[in-house]
LUMSE-62422 format. One record per residue (C-alpha): residue number from 0; residue in one letter; x, y, z negated. Coordinates in pm, whole numbers, always signed. Example, Ala and Ser with C-alpha at 12.3 -4.5 7.8 and 13.67 -1.06 7.14 Angstrom:
# LUMSE-62422
(0,A,(+1230,-450,-780))
(1,S,(+1367,-106,-714))
# end
This chain:
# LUMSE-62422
(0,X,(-1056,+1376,-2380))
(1,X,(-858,+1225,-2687))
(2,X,(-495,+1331,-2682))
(3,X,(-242,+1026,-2616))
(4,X,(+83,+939,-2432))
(5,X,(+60,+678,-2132))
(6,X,(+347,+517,-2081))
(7,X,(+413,+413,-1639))
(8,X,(+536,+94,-1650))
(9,X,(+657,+168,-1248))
(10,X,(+880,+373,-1048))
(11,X,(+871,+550,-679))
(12,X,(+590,+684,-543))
(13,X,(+341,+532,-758))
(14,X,(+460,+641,-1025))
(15,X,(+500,+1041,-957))
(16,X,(+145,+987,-828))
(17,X,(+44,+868,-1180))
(18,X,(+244,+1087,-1379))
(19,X,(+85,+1347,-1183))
(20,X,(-276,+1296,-1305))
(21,X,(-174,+1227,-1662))
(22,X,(+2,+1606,-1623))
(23,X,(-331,+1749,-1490))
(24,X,(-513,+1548,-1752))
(25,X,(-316,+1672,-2049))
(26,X,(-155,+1354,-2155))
(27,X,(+210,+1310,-2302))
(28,X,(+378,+1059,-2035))
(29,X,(+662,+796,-2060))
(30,X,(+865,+664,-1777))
(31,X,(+1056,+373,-1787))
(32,X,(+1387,+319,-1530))
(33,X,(+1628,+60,-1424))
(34,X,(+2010,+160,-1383))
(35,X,(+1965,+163,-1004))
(36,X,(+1672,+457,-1095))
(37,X,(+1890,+702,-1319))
(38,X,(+1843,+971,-1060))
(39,X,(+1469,+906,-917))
(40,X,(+1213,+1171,-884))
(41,X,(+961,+980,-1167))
(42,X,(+1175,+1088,-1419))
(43,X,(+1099,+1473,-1355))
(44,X,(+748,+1423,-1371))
(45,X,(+742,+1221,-1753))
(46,X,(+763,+1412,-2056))
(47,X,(+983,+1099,-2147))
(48,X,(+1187,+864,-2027))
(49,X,(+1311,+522,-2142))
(50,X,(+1575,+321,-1984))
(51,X,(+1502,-32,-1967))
(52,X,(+1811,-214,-1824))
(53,X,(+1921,-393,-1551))
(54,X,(+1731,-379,-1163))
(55,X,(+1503,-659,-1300))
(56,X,(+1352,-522,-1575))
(57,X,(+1052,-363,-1439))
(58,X,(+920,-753,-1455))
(59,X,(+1046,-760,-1812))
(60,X,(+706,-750,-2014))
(61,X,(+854,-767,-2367))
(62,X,(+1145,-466,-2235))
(63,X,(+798,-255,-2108))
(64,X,(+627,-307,-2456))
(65,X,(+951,-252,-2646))
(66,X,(+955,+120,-2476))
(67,X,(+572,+164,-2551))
(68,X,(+685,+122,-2918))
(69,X,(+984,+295,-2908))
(70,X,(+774,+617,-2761))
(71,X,(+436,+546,-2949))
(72,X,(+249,+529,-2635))
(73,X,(-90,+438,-2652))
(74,X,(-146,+294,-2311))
(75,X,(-4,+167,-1992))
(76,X,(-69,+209,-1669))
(77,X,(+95,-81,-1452))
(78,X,(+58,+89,-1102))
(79,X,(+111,-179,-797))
(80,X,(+348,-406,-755))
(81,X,(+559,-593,-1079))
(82,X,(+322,-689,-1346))
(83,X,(+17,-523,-1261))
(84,X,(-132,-815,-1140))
(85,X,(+2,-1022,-1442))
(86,X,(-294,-1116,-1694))
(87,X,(-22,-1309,-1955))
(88,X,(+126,-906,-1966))
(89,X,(-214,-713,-1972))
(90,X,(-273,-958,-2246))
(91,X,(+36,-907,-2402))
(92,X,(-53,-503,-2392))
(93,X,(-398,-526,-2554))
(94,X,(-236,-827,-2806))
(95,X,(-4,-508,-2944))
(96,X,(-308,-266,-2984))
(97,X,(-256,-55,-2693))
(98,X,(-518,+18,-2348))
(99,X,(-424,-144,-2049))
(100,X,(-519,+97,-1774))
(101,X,(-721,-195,-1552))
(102,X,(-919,-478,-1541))
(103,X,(-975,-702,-1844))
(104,X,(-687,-971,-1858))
(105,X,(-946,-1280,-1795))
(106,X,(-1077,-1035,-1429))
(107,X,(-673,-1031,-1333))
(108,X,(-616,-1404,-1407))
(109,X,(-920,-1510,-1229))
(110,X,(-879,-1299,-931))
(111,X,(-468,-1389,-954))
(112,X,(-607,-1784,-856))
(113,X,(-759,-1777,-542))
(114,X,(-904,-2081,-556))
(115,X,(-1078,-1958,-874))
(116,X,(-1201,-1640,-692))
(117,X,(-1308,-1826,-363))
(118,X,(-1515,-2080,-566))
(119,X,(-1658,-1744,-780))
(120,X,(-1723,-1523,-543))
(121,X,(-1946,-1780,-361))
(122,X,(-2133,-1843,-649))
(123,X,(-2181,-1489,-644))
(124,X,(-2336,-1518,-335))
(125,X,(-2074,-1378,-82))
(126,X,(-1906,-1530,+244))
(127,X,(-1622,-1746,+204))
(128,X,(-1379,-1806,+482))
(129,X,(-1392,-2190,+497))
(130,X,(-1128,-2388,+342))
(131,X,(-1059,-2644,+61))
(132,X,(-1134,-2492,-316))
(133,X,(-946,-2723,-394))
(134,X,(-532,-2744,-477))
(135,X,(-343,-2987,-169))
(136,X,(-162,-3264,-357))
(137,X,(+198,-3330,-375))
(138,X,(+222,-3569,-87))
(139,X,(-76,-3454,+186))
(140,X,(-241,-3771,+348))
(141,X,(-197,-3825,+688))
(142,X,(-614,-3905,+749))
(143,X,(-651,-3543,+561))
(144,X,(-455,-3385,+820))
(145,X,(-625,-3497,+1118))
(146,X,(-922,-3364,+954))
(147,X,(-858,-2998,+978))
(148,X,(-918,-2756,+1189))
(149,X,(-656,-2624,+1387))
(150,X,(-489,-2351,+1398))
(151,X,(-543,-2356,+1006))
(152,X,(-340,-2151,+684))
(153,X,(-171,-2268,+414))
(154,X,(-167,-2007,+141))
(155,X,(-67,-2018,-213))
(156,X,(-336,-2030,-504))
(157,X,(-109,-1779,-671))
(158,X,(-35,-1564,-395))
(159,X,(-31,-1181,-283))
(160,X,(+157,-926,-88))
(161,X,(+170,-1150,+220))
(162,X,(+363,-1430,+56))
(163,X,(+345,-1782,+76))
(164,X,(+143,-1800,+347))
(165,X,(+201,-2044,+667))
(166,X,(+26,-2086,+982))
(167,X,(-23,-2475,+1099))
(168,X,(-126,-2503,+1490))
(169,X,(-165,-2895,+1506))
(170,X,(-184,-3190,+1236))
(171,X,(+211,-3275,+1321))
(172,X,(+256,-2920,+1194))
(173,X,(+101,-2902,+861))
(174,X,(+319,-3113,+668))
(175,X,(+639,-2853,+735))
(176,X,(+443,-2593,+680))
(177,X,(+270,-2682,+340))
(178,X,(+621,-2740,+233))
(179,X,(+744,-2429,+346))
(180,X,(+427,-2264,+171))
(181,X,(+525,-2446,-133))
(182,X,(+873,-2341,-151))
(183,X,(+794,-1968,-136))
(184,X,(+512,-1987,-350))
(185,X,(+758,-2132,-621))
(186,X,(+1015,-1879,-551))
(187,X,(+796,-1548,-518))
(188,X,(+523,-1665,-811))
(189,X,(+667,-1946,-977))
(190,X,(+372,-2166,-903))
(191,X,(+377,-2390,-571))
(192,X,(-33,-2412,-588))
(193,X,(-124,-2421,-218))
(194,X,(-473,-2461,-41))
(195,X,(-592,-2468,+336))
(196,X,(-794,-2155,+481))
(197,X,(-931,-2149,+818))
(198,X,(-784,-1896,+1047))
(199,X,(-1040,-1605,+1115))
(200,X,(-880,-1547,+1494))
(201,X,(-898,-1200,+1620))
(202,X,(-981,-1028,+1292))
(203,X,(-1000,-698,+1111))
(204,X,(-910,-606,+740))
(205,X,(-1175,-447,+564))
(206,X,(-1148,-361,+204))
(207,X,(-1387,-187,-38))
(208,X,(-1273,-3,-346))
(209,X,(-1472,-2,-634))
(210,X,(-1458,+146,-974))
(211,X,(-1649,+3,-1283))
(212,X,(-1662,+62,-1655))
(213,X,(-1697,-364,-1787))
(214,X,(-2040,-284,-1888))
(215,X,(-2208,-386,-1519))
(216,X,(-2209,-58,-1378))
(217,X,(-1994,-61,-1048))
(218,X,(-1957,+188,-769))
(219,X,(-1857,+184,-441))
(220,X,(-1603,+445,-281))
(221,X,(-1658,+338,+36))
(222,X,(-1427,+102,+276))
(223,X,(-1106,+168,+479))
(224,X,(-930,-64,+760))
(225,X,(-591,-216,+687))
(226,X,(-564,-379,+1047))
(227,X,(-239,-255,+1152))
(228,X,(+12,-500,+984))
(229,X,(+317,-626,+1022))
(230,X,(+397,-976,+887))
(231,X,(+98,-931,+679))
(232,X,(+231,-590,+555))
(233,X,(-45,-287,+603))
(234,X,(+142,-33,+804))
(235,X,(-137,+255,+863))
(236,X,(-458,+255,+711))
(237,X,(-821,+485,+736))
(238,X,(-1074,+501,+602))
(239,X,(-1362,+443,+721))
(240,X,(-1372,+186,+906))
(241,X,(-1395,+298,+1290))
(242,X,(-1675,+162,+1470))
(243,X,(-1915,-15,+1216))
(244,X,(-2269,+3,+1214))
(245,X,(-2417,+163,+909))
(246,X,(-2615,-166,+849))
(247,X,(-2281,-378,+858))
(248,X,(-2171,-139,+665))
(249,X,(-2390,-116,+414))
(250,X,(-2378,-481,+378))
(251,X,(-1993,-537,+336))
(252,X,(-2061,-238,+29))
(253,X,(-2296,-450,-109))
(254,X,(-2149,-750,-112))
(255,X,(-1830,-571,-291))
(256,X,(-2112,-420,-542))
(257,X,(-2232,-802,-603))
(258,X,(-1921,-930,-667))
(259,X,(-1790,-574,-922))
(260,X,(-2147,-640,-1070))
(261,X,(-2107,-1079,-1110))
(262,X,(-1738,-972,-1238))
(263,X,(-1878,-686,-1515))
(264,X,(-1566,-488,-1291))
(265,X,(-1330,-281,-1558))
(266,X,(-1126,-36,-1410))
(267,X,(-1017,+5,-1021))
(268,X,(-1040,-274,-777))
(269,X,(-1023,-357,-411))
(270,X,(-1238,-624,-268))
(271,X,(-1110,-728,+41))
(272,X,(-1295,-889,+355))
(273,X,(-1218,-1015,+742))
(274,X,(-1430,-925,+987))
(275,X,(-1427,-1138,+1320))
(276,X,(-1540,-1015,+1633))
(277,X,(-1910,-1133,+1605))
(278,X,(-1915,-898,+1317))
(279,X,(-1933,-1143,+1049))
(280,X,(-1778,-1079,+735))
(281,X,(-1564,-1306,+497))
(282,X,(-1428,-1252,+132))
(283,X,(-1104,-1304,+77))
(284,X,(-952,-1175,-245))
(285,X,(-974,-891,-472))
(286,X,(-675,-671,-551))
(287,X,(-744,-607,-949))
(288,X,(-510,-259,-910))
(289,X,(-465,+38,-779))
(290,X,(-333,-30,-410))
(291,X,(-114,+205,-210))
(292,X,(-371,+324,+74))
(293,X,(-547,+462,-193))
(294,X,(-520,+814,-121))
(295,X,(-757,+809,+276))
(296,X,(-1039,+703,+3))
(297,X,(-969,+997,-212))
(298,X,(-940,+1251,+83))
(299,X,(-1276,+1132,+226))
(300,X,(-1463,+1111,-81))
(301,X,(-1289,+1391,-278))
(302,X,(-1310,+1162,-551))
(303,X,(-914,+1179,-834))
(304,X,(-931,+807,-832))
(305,X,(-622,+789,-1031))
(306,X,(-764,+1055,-1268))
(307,X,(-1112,+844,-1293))
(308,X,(-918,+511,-1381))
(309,X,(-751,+645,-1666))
(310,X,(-1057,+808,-1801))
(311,X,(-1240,+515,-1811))
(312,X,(-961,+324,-1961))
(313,X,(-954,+585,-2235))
(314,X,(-1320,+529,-2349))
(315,X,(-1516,+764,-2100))
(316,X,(-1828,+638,-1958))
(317,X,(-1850,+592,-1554))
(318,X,(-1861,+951,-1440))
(319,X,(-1960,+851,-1075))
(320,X,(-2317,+751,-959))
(321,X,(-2399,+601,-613))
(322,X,(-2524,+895,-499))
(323,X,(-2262,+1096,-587))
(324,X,(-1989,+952,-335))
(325,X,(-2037,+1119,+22))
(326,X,(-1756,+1069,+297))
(327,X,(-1657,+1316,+450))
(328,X,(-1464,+1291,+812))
(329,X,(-1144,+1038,+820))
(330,X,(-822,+1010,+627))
(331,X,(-512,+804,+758))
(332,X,(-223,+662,+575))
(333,X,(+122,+569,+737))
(334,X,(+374,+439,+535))
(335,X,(+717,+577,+592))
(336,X,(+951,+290,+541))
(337,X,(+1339,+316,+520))
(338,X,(+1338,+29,+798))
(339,X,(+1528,-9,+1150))
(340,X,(+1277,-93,+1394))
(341,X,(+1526,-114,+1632))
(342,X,(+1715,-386,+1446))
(343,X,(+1405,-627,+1374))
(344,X,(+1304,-342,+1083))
(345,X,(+1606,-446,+846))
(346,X,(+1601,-259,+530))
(347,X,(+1813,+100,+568))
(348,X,(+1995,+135,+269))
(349,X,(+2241,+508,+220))
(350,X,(+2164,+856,+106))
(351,X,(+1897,+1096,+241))
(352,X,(+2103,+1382,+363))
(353,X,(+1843,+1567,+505))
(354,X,(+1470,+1616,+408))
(355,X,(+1177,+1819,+584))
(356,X,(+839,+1653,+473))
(357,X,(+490,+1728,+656))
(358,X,(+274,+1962,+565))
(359,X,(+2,+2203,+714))
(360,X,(-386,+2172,+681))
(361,X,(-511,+1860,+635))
(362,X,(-160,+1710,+509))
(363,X,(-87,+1485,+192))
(364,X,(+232,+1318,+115))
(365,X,(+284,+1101,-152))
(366,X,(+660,+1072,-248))
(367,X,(+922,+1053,-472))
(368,X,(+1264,+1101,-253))
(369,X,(+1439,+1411,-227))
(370,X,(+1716,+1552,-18))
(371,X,(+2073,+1407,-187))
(372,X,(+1896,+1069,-279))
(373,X,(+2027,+761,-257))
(374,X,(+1833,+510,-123))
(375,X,(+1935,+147,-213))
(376,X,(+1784,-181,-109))
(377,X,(+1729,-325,-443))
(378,X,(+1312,-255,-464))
(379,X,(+1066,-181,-185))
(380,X,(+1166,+10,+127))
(381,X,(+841,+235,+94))
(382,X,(+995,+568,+61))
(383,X,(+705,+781,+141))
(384,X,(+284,+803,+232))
(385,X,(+188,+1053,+494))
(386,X,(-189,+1085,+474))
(387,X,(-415,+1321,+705))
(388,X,(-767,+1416,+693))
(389,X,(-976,+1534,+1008))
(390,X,(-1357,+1607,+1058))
(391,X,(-1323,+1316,+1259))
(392,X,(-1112,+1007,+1377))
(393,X,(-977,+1181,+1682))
(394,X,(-881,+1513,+1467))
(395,X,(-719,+1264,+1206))
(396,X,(-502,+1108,+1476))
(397,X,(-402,+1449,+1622))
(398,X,(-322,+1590,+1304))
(399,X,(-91,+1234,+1189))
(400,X,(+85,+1269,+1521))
(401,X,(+192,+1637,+1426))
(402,X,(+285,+1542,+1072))
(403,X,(+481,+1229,+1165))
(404,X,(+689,+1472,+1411))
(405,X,(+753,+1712,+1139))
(406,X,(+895,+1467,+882))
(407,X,(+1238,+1422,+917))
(408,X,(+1489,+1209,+706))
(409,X,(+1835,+1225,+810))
(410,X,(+2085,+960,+598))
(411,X,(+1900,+644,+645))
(412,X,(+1665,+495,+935))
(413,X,(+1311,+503,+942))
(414,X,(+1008,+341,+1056))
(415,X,(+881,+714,+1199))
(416,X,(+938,+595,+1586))
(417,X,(+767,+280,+1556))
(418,X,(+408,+446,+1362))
(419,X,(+421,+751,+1637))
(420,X,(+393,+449,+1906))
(421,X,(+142,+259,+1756))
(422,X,(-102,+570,+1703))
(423,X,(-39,+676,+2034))
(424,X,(-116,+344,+2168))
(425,X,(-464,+312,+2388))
(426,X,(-588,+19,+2157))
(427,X,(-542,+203,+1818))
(428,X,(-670,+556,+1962))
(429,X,(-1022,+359,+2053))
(430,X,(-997,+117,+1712))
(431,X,(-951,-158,+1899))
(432,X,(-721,-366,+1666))
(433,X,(-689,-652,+1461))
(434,X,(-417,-782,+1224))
(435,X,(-240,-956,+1476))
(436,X,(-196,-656,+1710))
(437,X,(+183,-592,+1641))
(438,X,(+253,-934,+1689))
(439,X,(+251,-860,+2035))
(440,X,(+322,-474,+2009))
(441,X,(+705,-399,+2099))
(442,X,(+896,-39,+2022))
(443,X,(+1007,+133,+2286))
(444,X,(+1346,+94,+2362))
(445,X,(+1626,+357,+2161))
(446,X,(+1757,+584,+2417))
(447,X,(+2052,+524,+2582))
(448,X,(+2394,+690,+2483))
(449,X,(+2391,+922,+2861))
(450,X,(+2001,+1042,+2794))
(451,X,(+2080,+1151,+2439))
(452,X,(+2391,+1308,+2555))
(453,X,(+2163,+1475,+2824))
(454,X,(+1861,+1551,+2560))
(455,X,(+2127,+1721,+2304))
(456,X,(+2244,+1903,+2600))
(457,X,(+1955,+2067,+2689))
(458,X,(+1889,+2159,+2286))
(459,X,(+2190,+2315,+2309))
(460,X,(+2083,+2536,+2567))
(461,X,(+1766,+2606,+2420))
(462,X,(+1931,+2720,+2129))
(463,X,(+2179,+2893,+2291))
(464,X,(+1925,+3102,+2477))
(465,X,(+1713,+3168,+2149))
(466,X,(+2024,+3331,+2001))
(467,X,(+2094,+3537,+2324))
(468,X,(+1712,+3674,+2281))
(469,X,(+1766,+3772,+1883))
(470,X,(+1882,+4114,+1785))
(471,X,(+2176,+4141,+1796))
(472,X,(+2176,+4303,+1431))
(473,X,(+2026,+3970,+1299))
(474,X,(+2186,+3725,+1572))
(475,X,(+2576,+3781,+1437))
(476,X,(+2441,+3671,+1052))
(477,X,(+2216,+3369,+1135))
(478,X,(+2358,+3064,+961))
(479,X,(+2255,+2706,+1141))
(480,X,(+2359,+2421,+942))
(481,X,(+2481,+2081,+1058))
(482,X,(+2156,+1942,+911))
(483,X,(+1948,+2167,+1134))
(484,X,(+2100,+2050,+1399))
(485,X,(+2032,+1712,+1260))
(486,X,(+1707,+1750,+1254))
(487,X,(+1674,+1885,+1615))
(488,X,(+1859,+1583,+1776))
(489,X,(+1619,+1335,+1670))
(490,X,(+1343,+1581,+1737))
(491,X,(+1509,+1577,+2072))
(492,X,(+1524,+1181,+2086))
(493,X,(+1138,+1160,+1978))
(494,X,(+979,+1237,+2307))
# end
């Protein structure tokens, strides 16, 4: 492979996670940092790092370019999130003479419009959730509204990430809420482009990744379920899909091959589907990106999707045929968010004082916080991925519950709780979920101030008892740190 620097236009997780391959690879790599990053863990991983400014600057394309110049890198990888799904920057990138590690710029801006991609994809022959293809106008006739279908969406031409999107039960509705969809739109995308989608009731999120060289040749890594969300954000996610036929199966593949194939696919992409509860399937966008659930598709396939992206971006043919890609048992995801989910999951902001991450057989975590961080609410409240793989579904479960146990922040709250109830709940243990499950899914209630009081009592006595059974050569020099006995209080309040 021809020797270059890649320059991560990204921080957190993401980032490490990309630095990491070009490390393996052996490829020079640049990060880039804000003020509120000085300390992050992406640093340690780059050969080099560039500071760009100010908290905003990740979403300054001309400060990114201006540190692939200042370093000589010779590519950029965007990651998720900030301007990877901004074709006026990939543009930008391949304007200056330099790879942009993922789709072509004209794939990103026509999958960015998703009235462009609805109207595409069916001419590519997929299923289209019904709707209009074309934008609402400014003022929404009163004889259009009575038209619709109810319950109905309003969702932003422009949109991703869960944003600008409204639901509208009843034509007195709709006005409100197309105004409402507008308003965000503006603010999150700076483009108040909104359509109508009918609302697929009772249904799951399937998504196929695929990986193509431009040329026509696509390939399909398979599928994974992204039904547990929480206002529209995936929470846990596995691959595959529990409970599909291998007919329906092969069918949503294909229809993700058509589209990769229709699109001459560059790079990594993510076509993403609904499937209602007659088993019919509907397009819905396609994620022109690496996504963040990425790694249950690399732990069932055994396929470095990171490490295949930039190889293709660097001039490598497609090393992957069809046949080549064989799952292998199931992989789940849960996202590890510094949230309160016993305060309506507000962000946690504060530094991580103590740190024990997962491990064991069958254990990935994807990460970028370390014990002494500070954690500040400023960017995403993803702190970390905890991924498991099993021979099957019900060894995958086992195995998440253990590692979700073992990881243990200590500084800052944490979504842990609220992902150990959900996977322990009797509709996720037999797949039976959609993305409106945790709408009606409530957390168990904190423990009260006299059962913790109990609880630490009786892990006092446990521990007093282990130290009455040591040696009493090795007893009298055991040091136990206020941390440790962190960490065993809210193993304590995790029953």
């Amino acid at each position: 492979m021809t020797k270059m620097k890649i320059l991560v236009a990204n921080r957190g997780e993401i980032a490490v996670r990309i630095l990491r391959a070009c490390r393996e690879m052996g490829l020079s790599s640049v990060a880039v940092y804000t003020d509120v990053d000085k300390s992050s863990l992406h640093l340690r991983y780059a050969d080099e790092a560039i500071f760009l400014g100010d908290q905003k600057q990740y979403l300054n394309a001309a400060a990114i370019l201006e540190a692939a110049r200042q370093s000589e890198a010779a590519a950029i990888h965007p990651g998720y999130g900030f301007l990877a799904e901004n074709p006026e920057f990939a543009r930008a990138v391949e304007a200056e003479g330099l790879i942009f590690i993922g789709p072509r710029p004209e794939t990103v801006a026509l999958m960015g419009d998703k009235l462009a991609a609805r109207r595409f994809s069916r001419k590519a022959g997929l299923p289209v959730i019904a709707g209009t293809d074309e934008p609402l106008p400014a003022q929404l006739p009163m004889e259009m509204a009575k038209k619709v279908q109810y319950p109905v969406l309003v969702k932003a031409a422009a949109g991703g990430g869960g944003r600008g999107i409204r639901l509208a039960r009843s034509a007195e509705e709709l006005p409100a809420m197309v105004e409402a969809a507008r308003r965000e739109a503006k603010s999150a995308f700076h483009d108040d482009t909104v359509f109508l989608e009918s609302l697929v009731q009772q249904a799951r999120h399937i998504e196929v990744q695929v990986l193509g060289d431009g040329e026509g040749n696509v390939v399909c890594l398979g599928e994974r379920e992204c039904s547990i969300q929480r206002r529209r954000q995936k929470l846990i996610e596995e691959a595959p899909a529990h409970g599909l036929s291998e007919e329906l199966r092969r069918q949503i593949h294909e229809a993700a091959l058509k589209l990769g194939r229709a699109l001459h696919y560059r790079s990594l992409g993510t076509v993403e589907f609904l499937l209602d509860k007659k088993n019919r399937f509907y397009f819905i966008e396609v994620n022109p990106r690496i996504q963040v659930e990425h790694p249950v598709t690399e732990m069932v396939t055994g396929v470095d999707i990171v490490r295949e992206q930039i190889a293709l971006a660097l001039g490598e043919p497609l090393r992957l045929h069809q046949e080549d890609v064989v799952p292998r048992g199931a992989a789940i995801e849960a996202r590890i968010l510094a949230e309160d989910s016993q305060a309506d999951f507000l962000p946690s902001s504060g530094q991580i004082l103590y740190l024990k991450e997962a491990g064991g057989p069958g254990v990935r975590v994807d990460s970028a916080i370390y014990q002494g961080m500070t954690v500040g609410s400023e960017y995403d409240s993803l702190l970390a991925k905890v991924i498991v793989w099993g021979k099957d579904r019900r060894i995958a479960i086992q195995r998440l519950r253990r590692a979700l146990h073992e990881y243990q922040v200590g500084g800052v709250s944490t979504d842990i709780d609220f992902l150990l109830q959900i996977i322990e709940s009797p509709k996720f243990l037999t797949g039976d979920v959609t993305t409106t499950y945790l709408e009606s899914f409530q957390p168990a209630p904190p423990v009260t101030a006299p059962e913790l009081e109990r609880q630490l009592a009786y892990a006092a006595a446990l521990f007093a008892h282990r130290q009455q059974a040591r040696p009493a050569e090795t007893a009298g020099n055991r040091q136990v740190s206020y941390w440790q006995m962190a960490a065993w209080k809210e193993q304590m309040t995790r029953n």
